[in-house]
N, C-alpha and C positions, 0 to 999 in steps of 0.2 A: 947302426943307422943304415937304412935304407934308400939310394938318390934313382929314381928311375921315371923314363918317359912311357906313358901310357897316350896310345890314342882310343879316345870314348866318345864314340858316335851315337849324338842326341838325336832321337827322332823327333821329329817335328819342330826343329831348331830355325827361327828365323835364318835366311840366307844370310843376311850382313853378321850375322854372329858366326858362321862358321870359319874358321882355325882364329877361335877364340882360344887363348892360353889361361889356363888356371894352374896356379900351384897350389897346392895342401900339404900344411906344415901341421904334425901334427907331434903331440908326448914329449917336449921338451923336457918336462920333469926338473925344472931350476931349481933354486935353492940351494940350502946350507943341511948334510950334507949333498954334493950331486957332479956326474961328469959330464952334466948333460950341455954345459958353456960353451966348451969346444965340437959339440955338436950343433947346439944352435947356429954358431959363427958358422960351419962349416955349412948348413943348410941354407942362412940366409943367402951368404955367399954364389951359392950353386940356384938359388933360387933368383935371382938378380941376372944371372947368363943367361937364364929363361926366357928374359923380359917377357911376364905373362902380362895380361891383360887383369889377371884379375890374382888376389893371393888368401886363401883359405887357412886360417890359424886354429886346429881343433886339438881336443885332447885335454890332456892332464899340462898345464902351462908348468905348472909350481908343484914343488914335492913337501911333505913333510919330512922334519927331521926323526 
């Protein structure tokens, strides 16, 4: 698991958006079997410190067994 701050500067970003916070949570991989639980907690966790403004959920949520 990767936790890191990126600054990404929008061109042409309305002024009242700018330090707009976004997080992207992405490849959880849940399921039965999977270690990805204690990764989740530990993401959403670190992602809540952030207080973004906005919260991006992509990827692979759910794994097959």
């Amino acid at each position: 698991m990767r936790l890191r701050v990126l600054d990404c500067p929008v061109a042409g970003l309305r002024p009242e958006l700018d330090g707009l916070r976004v997080v992207h949570l992405s490849d959880f991989h849940l399921g039965l079997p999977s270690r990805g639980e204690g990764a989740a907690e530990r993401a959403v966790a670190w992602a809540a410190e952030r207080r973004a403004d906005l919260v991006c959920i992509t990827g692979d949520l759910l794994t097959h067994p």
